[in-house]
N, C-alpha and C positions, 0 to 999 in steps of 0.2 A: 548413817543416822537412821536410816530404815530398820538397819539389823538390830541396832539399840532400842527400839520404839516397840519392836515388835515382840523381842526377846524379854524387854521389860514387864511388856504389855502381858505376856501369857504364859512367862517362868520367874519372874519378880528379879533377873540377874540379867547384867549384861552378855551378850556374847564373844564378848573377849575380854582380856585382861588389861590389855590398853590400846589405845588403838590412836595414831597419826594423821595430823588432817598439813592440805597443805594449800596454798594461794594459786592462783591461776598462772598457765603459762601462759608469756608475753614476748612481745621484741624486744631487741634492744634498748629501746625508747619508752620501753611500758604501757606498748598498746597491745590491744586486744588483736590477736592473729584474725586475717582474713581472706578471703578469697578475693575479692574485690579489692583490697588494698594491696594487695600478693605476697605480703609480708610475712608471709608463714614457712617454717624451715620441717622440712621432711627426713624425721632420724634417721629414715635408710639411708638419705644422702651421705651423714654424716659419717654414719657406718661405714657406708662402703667408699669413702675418701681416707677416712681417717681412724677405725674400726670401731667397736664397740667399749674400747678400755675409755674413750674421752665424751663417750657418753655415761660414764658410770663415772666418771672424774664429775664431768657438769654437774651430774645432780647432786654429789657429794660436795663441791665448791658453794652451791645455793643455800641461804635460808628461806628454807622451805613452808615456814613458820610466815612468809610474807610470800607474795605474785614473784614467780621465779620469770628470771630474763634470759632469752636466750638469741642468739644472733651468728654472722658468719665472723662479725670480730672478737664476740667473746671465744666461739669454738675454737678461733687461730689461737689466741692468748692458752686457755687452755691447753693446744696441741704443745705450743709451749714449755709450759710448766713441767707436762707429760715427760717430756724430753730430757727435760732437768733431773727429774726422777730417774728416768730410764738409764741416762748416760752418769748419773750418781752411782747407781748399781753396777753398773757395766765396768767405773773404776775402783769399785769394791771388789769383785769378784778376779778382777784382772791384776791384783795385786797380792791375792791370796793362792796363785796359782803352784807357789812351791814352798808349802806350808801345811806342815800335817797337826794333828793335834796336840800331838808330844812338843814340838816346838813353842805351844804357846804358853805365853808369861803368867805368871799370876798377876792376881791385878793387882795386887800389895806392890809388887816389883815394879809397876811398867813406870815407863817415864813418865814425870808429873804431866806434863802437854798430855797424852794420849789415855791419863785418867780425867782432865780437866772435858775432854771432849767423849769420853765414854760418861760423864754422869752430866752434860748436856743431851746426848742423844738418849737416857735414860729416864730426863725430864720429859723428852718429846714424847717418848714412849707410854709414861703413866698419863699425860697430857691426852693421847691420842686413846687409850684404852678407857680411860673416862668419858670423853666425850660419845665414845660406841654406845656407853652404856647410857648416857642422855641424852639420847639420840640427836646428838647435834656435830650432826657432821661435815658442815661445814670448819668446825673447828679443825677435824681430821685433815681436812684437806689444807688448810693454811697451814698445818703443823709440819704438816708431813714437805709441805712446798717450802718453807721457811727452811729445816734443818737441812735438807737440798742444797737450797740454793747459796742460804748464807751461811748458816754455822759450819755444813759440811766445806761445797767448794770454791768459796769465798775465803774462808778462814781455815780451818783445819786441815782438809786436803790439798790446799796451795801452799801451809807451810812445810807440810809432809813429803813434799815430795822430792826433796833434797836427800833424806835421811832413804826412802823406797827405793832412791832411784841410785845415789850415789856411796852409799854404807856398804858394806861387806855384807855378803845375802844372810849369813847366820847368825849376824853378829845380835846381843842382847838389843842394841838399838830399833834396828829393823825388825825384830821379831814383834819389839814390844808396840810398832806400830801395825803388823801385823793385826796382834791378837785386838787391838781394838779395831781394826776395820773389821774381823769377821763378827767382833759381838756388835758392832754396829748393825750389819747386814743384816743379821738374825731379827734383832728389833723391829729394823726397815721392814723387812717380808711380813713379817708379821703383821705390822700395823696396816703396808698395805692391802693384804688381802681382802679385805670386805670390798673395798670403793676401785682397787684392782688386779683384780681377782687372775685373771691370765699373766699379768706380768709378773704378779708377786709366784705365781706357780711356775714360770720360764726362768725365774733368778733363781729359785730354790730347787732345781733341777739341774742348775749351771754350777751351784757350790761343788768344788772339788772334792772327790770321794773321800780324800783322806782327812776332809772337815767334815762331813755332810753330817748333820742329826741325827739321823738312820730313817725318821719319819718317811713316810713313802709320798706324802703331799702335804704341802704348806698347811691344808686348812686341818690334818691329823698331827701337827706338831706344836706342842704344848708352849701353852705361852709361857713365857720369858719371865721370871721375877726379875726387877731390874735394880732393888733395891741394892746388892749388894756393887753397884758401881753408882752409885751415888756419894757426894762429896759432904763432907760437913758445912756449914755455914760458912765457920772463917776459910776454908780454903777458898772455898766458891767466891769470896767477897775479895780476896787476894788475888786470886782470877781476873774477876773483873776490874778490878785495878791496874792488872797486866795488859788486858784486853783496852783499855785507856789510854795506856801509856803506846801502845801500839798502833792506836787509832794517830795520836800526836806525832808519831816518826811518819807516818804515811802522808801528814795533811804538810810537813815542814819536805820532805821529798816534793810534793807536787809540783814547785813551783819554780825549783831546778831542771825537774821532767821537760816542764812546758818550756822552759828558758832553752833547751836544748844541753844544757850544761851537765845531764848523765842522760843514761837512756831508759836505764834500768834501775832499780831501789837497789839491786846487788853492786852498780857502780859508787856505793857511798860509804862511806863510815860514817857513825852516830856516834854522839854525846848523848847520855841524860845524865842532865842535873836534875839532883831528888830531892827533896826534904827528905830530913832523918827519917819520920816513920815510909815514906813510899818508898825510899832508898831500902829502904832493910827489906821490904815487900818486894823489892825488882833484886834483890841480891840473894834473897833464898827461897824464891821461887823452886827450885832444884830443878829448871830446863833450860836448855840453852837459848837469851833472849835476843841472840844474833839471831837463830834460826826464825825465831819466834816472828819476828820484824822484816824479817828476810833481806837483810843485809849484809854486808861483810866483814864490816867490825862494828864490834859495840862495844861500847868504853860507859860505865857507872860514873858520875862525882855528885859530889855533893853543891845544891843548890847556891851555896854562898859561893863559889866558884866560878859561876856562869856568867857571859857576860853581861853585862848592864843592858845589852839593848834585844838580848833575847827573850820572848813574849814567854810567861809565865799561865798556866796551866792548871784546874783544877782536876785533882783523877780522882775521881771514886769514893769520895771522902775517907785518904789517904794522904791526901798531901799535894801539895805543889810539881810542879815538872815543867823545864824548858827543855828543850830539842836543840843541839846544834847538828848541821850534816854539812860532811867535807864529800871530796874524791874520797875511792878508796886508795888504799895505801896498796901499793906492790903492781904485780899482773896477774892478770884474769888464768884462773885454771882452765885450761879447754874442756875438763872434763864436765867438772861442779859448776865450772861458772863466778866461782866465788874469787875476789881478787885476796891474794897473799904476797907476803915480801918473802917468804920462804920458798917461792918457786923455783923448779932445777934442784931442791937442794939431795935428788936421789939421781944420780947420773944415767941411772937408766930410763928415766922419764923427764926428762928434762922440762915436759910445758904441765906438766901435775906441781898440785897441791903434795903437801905429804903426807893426806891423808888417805887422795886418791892414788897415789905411788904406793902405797901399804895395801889398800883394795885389789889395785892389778898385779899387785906380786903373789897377794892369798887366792887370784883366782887364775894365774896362772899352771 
């Protein structure tokens, strides 16, 4: 305010082009720090417990636009978050490890799931590059902690990991979940840079040479147009519809879980009954929605089919949908996990699936 007053005062112009004011730091409780109350938290401490990347998280989690809080419970939650990030990356990176650039898909080609979640993490991306620019960064930071924690491995990377772990290493399947984790990663690094600045330069130092940008540091690597993995409205709206019908197989599993009655969501088969129009939305999705639900069979019919006393379901304003969930049918492949009635059916593998009997014959 002095600078403004005086610069006013004796050149008629302010002395900068815009300038941030911010509310006082406080405790937990929004008092004023004291020495007599002893309520005051000393950054070195924080630092040197927990380093300097989750004091640069704090201030970025704050609106700063009001009296910022800060305490030893917030710092934990935060260290938190951090972690969620960190070890987000850490399974990005770890799954791009025998993947050159030639191997990757176009994104016209990849499987619908792995464009549905390249133009989510796409949204985060313009989402978080907006907010740099309105300097409101707390929004960065919920952005960037949201696609973490729930888009990424809540939903995406918990249904992915079937297809990484258990597919044929080169097969179009697996590549094509590839190429979306690395253009994921790139976005991630990117956005984190500003709010964390060492980490995002530790992950982009860790990309595999045969992916790497060429850029020599995170903060010399050009931002990412992201528009060309963005989705149209109706698919996005078919998504979420999927995303619904998804949420309902999980909430009808639960109470078998808890009964003891499976153990796992892969111990069951599914029914959905659909109205005509959801019904045609869950049958030409073009991904697999066993995977999707991460189950081990899924079976389509049509709503008028179901029985009388299963609870009925609005999805997405799409249509109606009941859930039935049995056992799965067959036994458990030791490999996938997934139960099949075609187990044995390759005599050289007798406790596989046959599709992981196909896997250990191409990678023998």
């Amino acid at each position: 305010h002095s600078s403004l007053l005086a610069s006013i005062g004796t050149r008629g112009v302010p002395p900068y082009k815009a300038v941030l004011t911010h509310g006082y730091v406080v405790d937990g409780e929004g008092r004023k720090m004291s020495k007599s109350i002893g309520n005051g938290i000393e950054l070195d401490e924080i630092i040197s417990k927990h380093g300097a990347e989750i004091i640069r998280m704090w201030v970025s989690s704050v609106d700063y636009r009001e009296d910022v809080r800060i305490s030893a419970e917030i710092v934990n939650r935060l260290v938190d978050a951090y972690r969620r990030i960190r070890n987000t990356c850490r399974y990005l990176l770890g799954n791009l490890k025998d993947v050159a650039k030639a191997d990757l898909v176009d994104v016209k080609d990849m499987d619908p799931l792995d464009r549905y979640a390249l133009d989510v993490a796409a949204r985060t991306h313009q989402r978080v590059q907006d907010a740099y620019r309105d300097y409101e960064f707390h929004k960065v930071f919920h952005s960037l902690h949201n696609l973490c924690s729930t888009d990424l491995s809540a939903f995406y990377l918990d249904i992915l990991k079937d297809r990484l772990y258990s597919s044929a290493p080169a097969s179009r399947a697996r590549r094509s979940a590839q190429t979306a984790l690395y253009h994921i990663l790139l976005m991630l690094v990117q956005d984190m840079a500003p709010v964390l600045s060492f980490t995002a330069e530790e992950v982009f130092r860790h990309i595999p040479e045969a992916l790497h940008p060429g850029a020599k540091s995170v903060f010399a690597f050009q931002l990412m147009d992201a528009d060309a993995f963005l989705l149209d409205d109706a698919d996005r709206k078919r998504w979420e519809a999927v995303l619904a019908a998804r949420t309902e197989v999980t909430r009808a599993i639960e109470p078998l879980r808890k009964a003891g009655t499976v153990g796992h969501a892969l111990d069951t088969a599914v029914t959905l009954y659909a109205s005509p129009e959801l019904l045609e939305v869950l049958g030409g999705i073009g991904t697999d929605l066993r995977a999707v639900c991460i189950v081990s069979q899924l079976h389509l019919a049509p709503l008028a089919d179901a029985p009388a006393d299963l609870a009925q379901a609005d999805i997405a304003e799409c249509g109606k949908l009941a859930v039935s969930v049995a056992k799965a049918v067959g036994e458990k492949c030791e490999r996938c996990w997934i139960y099949s009635d075609e187990l044995g059916s390759d005599p050289e593998h007798p406790t596989l699936c046959p599709r992981c009997a196909a896997v250990m014959k191409e990678l023998a």
